[in-house]
C-alpha positions as a printed Julia matrix, in Angstrom:
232×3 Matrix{Float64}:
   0.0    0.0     0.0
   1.75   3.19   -0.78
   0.99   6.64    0.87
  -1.17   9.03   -0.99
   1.31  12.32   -1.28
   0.21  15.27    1.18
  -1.54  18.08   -0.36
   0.25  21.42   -1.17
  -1.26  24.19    0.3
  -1.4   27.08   -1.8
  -1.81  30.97   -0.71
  -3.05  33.75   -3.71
  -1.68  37.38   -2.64
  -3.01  39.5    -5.47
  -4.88  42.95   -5.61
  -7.11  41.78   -8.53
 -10.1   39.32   -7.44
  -9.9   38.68  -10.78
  -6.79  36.82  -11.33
  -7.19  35.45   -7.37
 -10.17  34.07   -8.85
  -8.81  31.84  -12.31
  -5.62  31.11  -10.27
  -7.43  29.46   -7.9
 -10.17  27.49  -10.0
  -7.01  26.25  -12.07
  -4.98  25.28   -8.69
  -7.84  23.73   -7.23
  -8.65  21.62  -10.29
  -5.43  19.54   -9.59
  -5.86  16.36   -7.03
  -2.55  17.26   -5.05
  -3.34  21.28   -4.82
  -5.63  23.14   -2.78
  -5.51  27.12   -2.1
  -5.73  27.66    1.81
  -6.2   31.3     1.44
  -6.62  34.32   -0.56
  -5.48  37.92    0.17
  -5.63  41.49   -1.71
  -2.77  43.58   -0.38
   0.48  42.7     1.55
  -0.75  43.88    4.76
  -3.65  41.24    4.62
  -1.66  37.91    3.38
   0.85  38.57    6.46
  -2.46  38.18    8.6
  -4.13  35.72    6.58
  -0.74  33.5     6.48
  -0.24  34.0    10.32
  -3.41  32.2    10.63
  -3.05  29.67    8.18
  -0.26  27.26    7.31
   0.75  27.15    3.6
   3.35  25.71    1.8
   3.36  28.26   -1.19
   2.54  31.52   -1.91
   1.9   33.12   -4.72
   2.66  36.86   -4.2
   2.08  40.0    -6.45
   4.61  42.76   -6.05
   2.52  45.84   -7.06
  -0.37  46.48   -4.84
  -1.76  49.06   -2.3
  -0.64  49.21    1.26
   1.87  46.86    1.79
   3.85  45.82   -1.36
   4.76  42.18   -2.18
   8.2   43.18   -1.19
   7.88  44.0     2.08
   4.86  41.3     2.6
   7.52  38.62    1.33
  10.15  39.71    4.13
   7.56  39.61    7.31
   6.03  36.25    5.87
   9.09  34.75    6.03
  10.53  36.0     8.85
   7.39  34.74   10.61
   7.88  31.46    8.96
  11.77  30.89    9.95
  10.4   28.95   12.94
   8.61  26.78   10.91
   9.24  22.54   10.27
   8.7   23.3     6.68
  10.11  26.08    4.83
   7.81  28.01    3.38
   8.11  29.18   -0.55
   7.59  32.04   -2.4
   6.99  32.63   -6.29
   6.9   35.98   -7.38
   3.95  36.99   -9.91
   5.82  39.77  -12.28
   5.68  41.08  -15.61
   8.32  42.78  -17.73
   7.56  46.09  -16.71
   8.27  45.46  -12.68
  10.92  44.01  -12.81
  12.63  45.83  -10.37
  10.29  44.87   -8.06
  10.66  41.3    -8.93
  14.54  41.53   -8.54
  13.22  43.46   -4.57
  11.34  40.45   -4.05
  14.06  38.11   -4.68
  16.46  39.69   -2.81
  13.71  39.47    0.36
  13.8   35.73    0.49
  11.36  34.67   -2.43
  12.43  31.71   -4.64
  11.96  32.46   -7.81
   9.66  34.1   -10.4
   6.2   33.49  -12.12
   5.14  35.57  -15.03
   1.22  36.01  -14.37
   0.65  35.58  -18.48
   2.38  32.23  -18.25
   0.33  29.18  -19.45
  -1.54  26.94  -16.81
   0.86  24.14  -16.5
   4.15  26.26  -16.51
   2.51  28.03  -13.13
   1.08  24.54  -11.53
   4.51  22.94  -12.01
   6.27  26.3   -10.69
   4.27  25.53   -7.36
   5.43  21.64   -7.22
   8.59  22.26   -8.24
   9.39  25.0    -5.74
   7.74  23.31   -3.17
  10.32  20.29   -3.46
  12.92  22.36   -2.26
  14.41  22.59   -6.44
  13.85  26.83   -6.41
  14.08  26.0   -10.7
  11.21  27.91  -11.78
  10.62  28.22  -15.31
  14.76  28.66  -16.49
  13.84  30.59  -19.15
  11.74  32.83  -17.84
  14.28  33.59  -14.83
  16.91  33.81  -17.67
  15.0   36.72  -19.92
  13.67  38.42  -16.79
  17.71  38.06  -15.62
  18.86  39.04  -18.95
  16.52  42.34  -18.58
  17.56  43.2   -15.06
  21.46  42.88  -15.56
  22.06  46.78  -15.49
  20.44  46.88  -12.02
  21.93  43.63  -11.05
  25.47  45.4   -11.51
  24.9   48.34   -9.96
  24.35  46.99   -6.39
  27.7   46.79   -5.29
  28.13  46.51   -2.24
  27.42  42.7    -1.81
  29.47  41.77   -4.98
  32.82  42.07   -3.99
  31.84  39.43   -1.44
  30.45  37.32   -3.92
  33.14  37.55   -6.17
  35.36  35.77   -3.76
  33.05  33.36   -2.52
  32.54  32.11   -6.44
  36.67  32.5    -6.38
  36.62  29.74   -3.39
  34.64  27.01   -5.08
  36.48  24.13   -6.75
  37.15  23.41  -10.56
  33.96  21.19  -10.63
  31.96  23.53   -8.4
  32.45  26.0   -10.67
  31.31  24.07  -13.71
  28.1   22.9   -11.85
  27.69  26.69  -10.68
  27.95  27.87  -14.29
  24.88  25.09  -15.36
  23.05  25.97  -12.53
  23.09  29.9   -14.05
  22.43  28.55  -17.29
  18.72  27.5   -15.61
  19.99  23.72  -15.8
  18.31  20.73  -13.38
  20.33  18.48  -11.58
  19.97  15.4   -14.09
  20.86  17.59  -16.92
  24.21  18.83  -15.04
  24.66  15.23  -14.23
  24.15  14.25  -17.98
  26.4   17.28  -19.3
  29.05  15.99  -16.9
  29.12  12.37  -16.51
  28.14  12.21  -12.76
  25.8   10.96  -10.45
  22.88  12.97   -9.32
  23.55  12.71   -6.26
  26.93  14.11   -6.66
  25.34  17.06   -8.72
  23.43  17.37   -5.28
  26.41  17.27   -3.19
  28.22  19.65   -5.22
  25.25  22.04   -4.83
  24.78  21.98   -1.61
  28.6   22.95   -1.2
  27.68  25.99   -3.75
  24.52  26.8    -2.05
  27.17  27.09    1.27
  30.43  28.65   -0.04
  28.36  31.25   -1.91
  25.71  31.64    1.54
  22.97  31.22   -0.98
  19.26  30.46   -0.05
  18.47  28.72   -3.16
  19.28  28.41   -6.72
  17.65  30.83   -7.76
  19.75  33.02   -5.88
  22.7   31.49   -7.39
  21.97  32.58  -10.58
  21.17  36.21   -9.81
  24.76  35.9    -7.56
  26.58  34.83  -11.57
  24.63  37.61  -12.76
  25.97  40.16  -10.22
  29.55  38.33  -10.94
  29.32  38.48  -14.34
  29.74  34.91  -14.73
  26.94  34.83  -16.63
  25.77  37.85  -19.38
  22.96  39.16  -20.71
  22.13  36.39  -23.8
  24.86  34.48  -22.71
């Protein structure tokens, strides 16, 4: 008899009842999904998500009161405490995307465009609720490819990250450099001839050397480093 998997809870923060509305009839369509609760503003999701447990939130960057930004930082702050880490995907478009790049930098673990098609944003939720913080490559990559200029200009981390990427190990820095190019851990292991779980191994040496949260981070750290350029 094998288990039936647990549910992932899903939370919609989004000023538009609207696009609350089809996210959640999609998300709730799907057997191992369920949305747990629903807010309009950043002030409200803190509340609502202090309340409820979820295991993903959806969060909108742009909206009145408190921004996505700021509601990303206190929700996971609150959440540090937590068994289960709890996951945030940022909804963006082109046009915010220093917002997005904000959001990022508070702690969420990747980014969602909200005009992406239905099974590119349910497998964004599964995938960053397994801990992978992949979402969409290309996606990250254009939205990364758009956001270099500001990516450069925030210096004052970089010279630390330059050094840290300096410390990591011939084959760290080739899985590093896949990682940035949006690749998963069996296509690293393919691309190099190794085990997955020495792709994993090596990553979680990255993800420490380079005292990143998630991939994700990772690439916008070979962004800042220029080990990875725009269309590169």
């Amino acid at each position: 008899m094998t288990d039936t998997p647990a549910t992932i809870r899903v939370a919609l923060v989004d000023d538009q009842q609207l696009v609350r509305s089809g996210f959640g009839m999609l998300i709730n369509s799907q057997p191992d999904l369920e949305v747990v609760a629903e807010a309009g503003n950043g002030f409200d999701a803190v509340q609502a998500l202090a309340a409820t447990r979820a295991d993903v939130v959806l969060m909108d960057v742009r909206m009145p009161g408190m921004d996505g930004i700021e509601a990303t930082r206190r929700i996971l702050e609150m959440s540090a405490t937590q068994a289960s880490a709890l996951k945030i995907v940022v909804l963006t478009t082109f046009d915010l995307d220093e917002y997005a790049l904000a959001a990022i930098e508070a702690g969420a673990s990747g980014f969602l465009l909200k005009d992406a098609p239905p099974e590119e944003l349910l497998d964004a939720i599964r995938t960053v609720h397994r801990g992978d913080a992949v979402i969409a490559p290309s996606t990250t990559r254009r939205l990364l490819d758009h956001v270099a200029p500001l990516l450069r200009a925030r210096t004052p981390e970089q010279n630390g990250h330059a050094a840290a990427v300096e410390r990591l190990t011939a084959r760290e820095r080739e899985v590093f450099e896949l990682i940035a190019q949006g690749r998963s851990n069996p296509e690293i292991a393919a691309e190099l001839y190794l085990s997955e779980a020495t792709v994993k191994t090596h990553v979680g040496h990255i993800l420490a050397k380079l005292e990143a949260r998630d991939r994700v981070q990772i690439v916008v750290i070979a962004y800042e480093t220029g080990v990875v350029s725009p269309g590169n």
